[in-house]
C-alpha positions in Angstrom: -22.6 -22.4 95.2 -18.9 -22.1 94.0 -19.5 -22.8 90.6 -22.5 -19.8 90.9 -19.6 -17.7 92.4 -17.1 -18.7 89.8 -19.8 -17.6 86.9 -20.6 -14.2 88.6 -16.2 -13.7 89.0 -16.1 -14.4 85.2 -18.7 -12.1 84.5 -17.6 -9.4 86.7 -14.2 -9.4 84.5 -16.1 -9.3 81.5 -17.6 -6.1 82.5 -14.1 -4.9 83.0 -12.5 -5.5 80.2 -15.7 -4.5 78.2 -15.2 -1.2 79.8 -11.9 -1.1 79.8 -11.8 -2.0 75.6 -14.3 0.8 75.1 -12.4 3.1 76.6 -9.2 2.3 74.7 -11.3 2.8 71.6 -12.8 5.8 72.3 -10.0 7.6 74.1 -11.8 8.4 76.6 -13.1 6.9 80.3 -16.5 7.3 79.7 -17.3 4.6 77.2 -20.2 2.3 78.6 -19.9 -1.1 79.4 -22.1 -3.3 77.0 -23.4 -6.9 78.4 -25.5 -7.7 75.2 -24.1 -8.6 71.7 -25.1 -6.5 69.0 -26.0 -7.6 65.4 -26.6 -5.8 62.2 -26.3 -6.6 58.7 -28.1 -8.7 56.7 -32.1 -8.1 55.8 -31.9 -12.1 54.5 -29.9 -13.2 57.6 -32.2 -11.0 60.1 -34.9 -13.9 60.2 -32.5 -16.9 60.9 -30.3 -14.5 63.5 -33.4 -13.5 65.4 -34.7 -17.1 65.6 -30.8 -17.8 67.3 -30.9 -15.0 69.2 -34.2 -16.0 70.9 -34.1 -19.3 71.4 -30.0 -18.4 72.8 -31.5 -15.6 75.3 -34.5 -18.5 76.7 -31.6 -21.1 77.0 -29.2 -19.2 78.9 -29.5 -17.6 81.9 -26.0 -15.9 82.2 -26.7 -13.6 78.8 -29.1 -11.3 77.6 -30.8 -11.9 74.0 -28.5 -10.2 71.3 -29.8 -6.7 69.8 -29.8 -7.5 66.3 -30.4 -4.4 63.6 -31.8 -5.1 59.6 -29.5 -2.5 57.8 -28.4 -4.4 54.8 -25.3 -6.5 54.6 -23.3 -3.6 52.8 -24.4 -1.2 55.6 -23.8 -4.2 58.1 -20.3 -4.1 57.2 -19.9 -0.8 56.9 -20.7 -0.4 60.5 -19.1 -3.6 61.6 -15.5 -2.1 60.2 -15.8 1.1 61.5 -13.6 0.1 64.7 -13.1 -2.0 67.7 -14.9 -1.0 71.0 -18.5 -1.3 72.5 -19.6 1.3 70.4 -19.3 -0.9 67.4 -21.2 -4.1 66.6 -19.7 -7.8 67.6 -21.2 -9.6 64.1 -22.6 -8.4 60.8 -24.8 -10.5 58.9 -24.3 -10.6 55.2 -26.2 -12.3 52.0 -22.6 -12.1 50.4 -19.4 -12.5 51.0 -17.3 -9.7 52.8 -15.1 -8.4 49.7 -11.4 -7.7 49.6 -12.4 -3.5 49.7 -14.4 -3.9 52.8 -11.4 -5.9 54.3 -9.2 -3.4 53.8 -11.6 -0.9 55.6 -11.4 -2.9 58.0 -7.8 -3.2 58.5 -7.8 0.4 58.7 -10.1 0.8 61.6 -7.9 -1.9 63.7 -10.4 -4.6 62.9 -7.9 -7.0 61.4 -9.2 -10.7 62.8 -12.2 -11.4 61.6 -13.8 -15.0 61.9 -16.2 -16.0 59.3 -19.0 -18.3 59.7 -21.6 -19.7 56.7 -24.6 -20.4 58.1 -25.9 -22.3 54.4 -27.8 -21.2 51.4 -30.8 -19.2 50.1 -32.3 -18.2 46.8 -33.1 -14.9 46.0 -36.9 -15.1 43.9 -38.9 -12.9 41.9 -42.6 -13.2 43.2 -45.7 -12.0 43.2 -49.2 -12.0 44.7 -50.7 -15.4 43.9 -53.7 -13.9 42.8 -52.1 -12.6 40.0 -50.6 -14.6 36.6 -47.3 -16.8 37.5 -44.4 -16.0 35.8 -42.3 -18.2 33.7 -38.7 -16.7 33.2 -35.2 -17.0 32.2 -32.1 -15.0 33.2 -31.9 -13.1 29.8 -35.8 -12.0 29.8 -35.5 -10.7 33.4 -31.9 -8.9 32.5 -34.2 -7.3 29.3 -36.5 -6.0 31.6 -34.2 -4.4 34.2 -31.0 -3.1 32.4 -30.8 0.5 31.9 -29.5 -0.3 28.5 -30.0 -3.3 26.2 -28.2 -4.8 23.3 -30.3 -3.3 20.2 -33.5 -4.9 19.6 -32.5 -4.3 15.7 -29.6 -6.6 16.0 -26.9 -4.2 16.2 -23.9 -4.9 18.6 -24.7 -1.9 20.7 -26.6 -1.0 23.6 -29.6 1.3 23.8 -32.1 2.7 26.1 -33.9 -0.3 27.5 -37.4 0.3 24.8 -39.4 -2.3 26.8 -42.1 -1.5 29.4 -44.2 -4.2 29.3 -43.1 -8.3 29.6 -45.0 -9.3 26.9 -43.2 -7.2 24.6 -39.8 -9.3 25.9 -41.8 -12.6 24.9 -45.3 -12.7 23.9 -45.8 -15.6 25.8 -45.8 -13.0 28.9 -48.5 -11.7 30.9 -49.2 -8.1 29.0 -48.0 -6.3 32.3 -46.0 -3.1 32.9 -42.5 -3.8 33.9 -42.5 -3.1 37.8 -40.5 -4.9 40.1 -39.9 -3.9 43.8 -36.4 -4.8 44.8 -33.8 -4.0 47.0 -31.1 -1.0 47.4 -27.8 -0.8 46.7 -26.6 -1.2 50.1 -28.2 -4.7 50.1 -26.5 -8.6 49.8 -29.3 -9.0 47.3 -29.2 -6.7 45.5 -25.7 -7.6 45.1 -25.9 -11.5 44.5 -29.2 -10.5 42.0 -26.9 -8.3 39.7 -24.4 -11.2 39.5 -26.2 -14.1 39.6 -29.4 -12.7 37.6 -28.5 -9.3 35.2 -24.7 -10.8 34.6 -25.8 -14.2 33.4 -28.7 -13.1 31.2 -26.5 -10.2 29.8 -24.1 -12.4 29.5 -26.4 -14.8 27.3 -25.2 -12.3 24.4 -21.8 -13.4 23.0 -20.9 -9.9 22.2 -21.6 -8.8 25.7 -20.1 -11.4 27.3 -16.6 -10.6 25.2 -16.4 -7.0 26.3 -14.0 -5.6 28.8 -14.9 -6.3 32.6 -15.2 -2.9 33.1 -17.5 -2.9 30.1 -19.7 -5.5 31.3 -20.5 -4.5 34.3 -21.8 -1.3 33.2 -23.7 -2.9 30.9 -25.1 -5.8 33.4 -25.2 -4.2 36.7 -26.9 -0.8 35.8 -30.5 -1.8 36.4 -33.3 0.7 35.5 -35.1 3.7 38.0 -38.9 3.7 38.6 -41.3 3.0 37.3 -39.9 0.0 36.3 -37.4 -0.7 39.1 -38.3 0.5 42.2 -36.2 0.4 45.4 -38.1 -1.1 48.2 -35.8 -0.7 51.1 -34.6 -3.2 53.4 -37.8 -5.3 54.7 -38.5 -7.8 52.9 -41.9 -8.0 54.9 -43.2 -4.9 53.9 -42.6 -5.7 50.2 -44.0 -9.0 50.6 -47.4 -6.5 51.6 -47.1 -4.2 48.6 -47.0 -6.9 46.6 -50.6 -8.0 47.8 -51.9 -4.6 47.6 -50.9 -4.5 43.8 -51.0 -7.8 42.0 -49.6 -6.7 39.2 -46.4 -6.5 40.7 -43.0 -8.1 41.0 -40.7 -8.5 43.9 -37.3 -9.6 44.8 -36.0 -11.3 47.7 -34.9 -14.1 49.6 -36.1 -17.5 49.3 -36.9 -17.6 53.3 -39.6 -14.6 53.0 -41.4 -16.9 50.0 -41.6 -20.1 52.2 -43.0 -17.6 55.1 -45.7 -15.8 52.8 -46.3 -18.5 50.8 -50.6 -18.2 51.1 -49.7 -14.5 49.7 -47.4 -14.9 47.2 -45.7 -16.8 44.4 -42.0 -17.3 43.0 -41.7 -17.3 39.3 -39.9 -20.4 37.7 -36.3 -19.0 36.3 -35.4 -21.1 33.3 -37.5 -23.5 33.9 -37.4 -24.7 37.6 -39.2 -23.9 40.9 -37.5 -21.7 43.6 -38.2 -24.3 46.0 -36.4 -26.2 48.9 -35.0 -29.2 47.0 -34.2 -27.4 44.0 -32.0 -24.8 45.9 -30.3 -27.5 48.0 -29.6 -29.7 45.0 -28.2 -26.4 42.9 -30.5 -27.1 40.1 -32.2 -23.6 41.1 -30.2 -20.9 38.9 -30.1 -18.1 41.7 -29.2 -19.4 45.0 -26.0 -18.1 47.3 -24.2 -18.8 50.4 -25.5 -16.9 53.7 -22.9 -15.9 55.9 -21.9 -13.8 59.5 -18.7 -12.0 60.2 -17.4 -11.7 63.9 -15.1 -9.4 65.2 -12.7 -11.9 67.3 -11.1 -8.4 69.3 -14.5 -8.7 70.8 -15.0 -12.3 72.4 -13.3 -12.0 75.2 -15.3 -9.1 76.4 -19.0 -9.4 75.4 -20.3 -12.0 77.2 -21.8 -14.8 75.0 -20.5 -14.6 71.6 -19.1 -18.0 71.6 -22.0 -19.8 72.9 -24.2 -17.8 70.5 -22.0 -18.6 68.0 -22.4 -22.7 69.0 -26.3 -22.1 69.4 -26.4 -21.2 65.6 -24.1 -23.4 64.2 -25.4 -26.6 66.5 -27.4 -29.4 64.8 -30.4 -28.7 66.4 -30.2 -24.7 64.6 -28.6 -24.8 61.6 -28.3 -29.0 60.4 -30.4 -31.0 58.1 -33.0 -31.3 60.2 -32.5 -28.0 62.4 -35.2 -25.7 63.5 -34.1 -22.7 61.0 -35.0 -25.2 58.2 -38.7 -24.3 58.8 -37.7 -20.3 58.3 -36.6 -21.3 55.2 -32.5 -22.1 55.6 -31.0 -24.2 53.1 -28.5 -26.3 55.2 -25.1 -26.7 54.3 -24.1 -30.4 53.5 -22.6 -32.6 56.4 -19.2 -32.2 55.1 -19.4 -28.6 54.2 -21.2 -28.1 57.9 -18.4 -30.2 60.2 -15.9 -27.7 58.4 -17.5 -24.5 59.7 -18.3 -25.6 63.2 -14.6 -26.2 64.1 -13.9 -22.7 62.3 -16.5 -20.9 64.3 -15.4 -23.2 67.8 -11.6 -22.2 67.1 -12.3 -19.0 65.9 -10.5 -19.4 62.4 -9.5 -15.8 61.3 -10.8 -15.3 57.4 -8.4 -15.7 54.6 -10.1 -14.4 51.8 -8.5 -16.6 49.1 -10.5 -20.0 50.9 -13.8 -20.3 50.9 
């Protein structure tokens, strides 16, 4: 009985200083107290956070399931630094890591300690329906497909309006297919890990490219191409996962996780020669993998009830380890080592330093 009394004294306070936070924030008295922690961010995170966020609201009694939103890590972020106070999300999700820009956004709002936590490691494919050919690729024929502009087929050190429309005109040894590939918006982790870790290293497979000026490279690797050819898909991943069904001919990207979820629907292409599969992403023989992470606003802790047990639920064994349950969604697991590091950050609530990783 007194430790049931001590819980509901502890959560009475929360609700005060909830309230009392918001209305700092806000200015105002009228800000509402929030008992739930609210999530938004990441379209590749969403899976793995919702499988937490489940399993965290059936286990404990004292807190409500966390709200989580699928906006895109950019627009996760975004929202995330727009202040401190219940009207502003606890954690964003990201596919990426926060950058020094959004940091300083941040900063500006008042949200200056921020804790982040890696959760482990995905790889972003380019799939299709599995009753369609299977692709064979490497970086510099899927950069050729999706640039805006491409070094001149003629030899010349200059760029030119990407000519090609079909893959077999990149390599004959390609399915005779328009280029169309259903990917995901700018506002997107993905779509920010795929222009570096895709469209820079194939561009980059061309010496003269690769020797221009930064600024210079970037236009010419990061500028990918508008419809027909590329075709933002939006945000869920499971909704392009059905397009791709409904036309074979098709390519999507996204996350690794969505692959091994759909995988009696749809197919990843091999990317210079090896399989987008568990092993291969784990061992970093997979050319396009990258970390997964979440960002938590530490002002916050103390007043929404849960965040640090939701933050030990995800970053337990039994979640996020070896042989943890969001290894069957599709989670890469960080290595021991890497893992016994980020579970003391996320238990003492280790403020980011964005020169470590």
């Amino acid at each position: 009985m007194e430790n049931a009394q001590q819980a509901m004294r502890i959560r009475r306070l929360a609700y005060v200083l909830l309230a009392a936070l918001g209305a700092a924030v806000a200015g105002t008295g009228h800000a509402q107290a929030r008992d739930t922690i609210s999530i938004t961010g990441s379209s590749t995170v969403y899976p793995f956070a919702t499988v937490v966020a489940e399993r965290f609201g059936r286990r404990n009694a004292n807190f409500k399931t966390p709200k989580i939103e699928s906006t895109g890590s950019g627009g996760g972020i975004k929202a995330f630094c727009a202040g401190v106070g219940v009207e502003h999300p606890d954690i964003a999700n990201s596919s990426r890591r926060i950058t020094a820009s959004e940091v300083a956004d941040c900063a500006k709002n008042s949200v200056t300690a921020i804790v982040e936590v890696k959760i482990g490691y995905d790889g972003i494919v380019l799939a299709n329906a599995k009753t369609a050919p299977h692709y064979q690729l490497t970086l510099r024929e899927i950069y050729l497909a999706l640039a805006q502009d491409v070094p001149d087929p003629a030899g010349t050190q200059k760029l030119v309006p990407n000519p090609f429309t079909k893959w077999s005109q990149i390599n004959s040894s390609l399915p005779a297919d328009d280029i169309e590939v259903l990917g995901p918006p700018p506002t997107s982790g993905t779509r920010d890990a795929f222009n570096e870790l895709v469209m820079e290293a194939g561009c980059k497979t061309f010496a003269w490219v690769a020797a221009l000026p930064r600024a210079e490279q970037l236009a010419a690797c990061h500028t990918l191409r508008e419809a027909p050819h590329y075709i933002d898909a939006g945000e869920n991943d499971n909704l392009l996962v059905q397009k791709l069904e409904k036309n074979p001919r098709q390519l999507g990207i996204f996350g690794y996780s969505f692959l091994e979820q759909n995988g009696d629907k749809v197919q990843g292409a091999h990317i210079n020669g090896v399989a987008p599969e568990f092993d291969s992403i784990a061992a970093g023989k997979y050319p396009v993998s990258r970390p997964l992470f979440f960002y938590v606003k530490k002002a916050h802790v103390r007043v929404i009830p849960g965040i640090r047990e939701y933050l030990a639920e995800f970053m337990s064994d039994g979640a996020s380890g070896e042989f943890g349950y969001l290894t069957d969604v599709g989670l890469i697991p960080l290595t021991a080592q890497e893992r016994a590091a980020v579970q003391t950050q996320a238990k003492d609530l280790v403020e980011l330093q964005l020169g470590s990783h």
